[in-house]
C-alpha positions as CSV (number, residue, x, y, z in Angstrom):
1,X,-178.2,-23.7,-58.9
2,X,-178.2,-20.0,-57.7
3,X,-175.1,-18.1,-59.2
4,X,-173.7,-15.9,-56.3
5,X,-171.5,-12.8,-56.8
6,X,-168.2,-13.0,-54.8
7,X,-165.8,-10.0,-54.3
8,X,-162.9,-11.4,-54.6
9,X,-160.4,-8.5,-54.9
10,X,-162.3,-7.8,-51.6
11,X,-161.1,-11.4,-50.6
12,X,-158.1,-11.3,-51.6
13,X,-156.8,-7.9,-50.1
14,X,-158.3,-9.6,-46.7
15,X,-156.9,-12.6,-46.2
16,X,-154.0,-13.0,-48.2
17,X,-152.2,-9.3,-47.5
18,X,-148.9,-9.9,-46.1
19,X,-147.8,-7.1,-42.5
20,X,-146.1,-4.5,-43.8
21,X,-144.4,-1.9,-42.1
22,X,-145.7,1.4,-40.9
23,X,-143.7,4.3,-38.8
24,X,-146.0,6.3,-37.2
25,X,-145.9,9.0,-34.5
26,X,-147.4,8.8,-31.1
27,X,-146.9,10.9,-27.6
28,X,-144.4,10.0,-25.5
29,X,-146.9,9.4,-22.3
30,X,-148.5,6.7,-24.5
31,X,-145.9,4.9,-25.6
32,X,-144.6,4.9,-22.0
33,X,-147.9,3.4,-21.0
34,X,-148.6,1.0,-23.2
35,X,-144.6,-0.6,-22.9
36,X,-145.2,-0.8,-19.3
37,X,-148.8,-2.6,-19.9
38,X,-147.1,-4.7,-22.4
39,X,-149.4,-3.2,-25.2
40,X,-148.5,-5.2,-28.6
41,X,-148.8,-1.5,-30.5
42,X,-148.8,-3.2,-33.8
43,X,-151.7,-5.7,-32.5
44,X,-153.9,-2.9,-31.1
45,X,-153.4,-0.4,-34.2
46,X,-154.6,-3.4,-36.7
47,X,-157.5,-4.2,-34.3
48,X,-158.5,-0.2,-34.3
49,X,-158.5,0.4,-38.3
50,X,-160.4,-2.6,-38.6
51,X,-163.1,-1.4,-36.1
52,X,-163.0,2.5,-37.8
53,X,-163.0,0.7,-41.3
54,X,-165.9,-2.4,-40.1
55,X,-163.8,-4.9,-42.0
């Protein structure tokens, strides 16, 4: 057997993290945009911190 260290705080915060709520602030041009595109805004702002962050 080879012991293996496992971050699980890491883990944890990952995958079992409920959504919470976030107001945030954005220009009006973009929010008209992205409605009419049908832009899920909460979708695309997880996707983005998760790409700045590489988690």
């Amino acid at each position: 057997m080879i012991p293996i260290e496992v971050d699980l705080s890491f883990y944890r915060k990952k995958f079992e993290s409920k959504p919470i709520k976030k107001t945030l602030t954005i220009p009006k041009y973009l929010n008209d945009l992205g409605n009419e595109a049908g832009i899920n805004f909460s979708a695309t702002l997880t996707e983005a911190l998760k790409e700045k962050l590489e988690v």
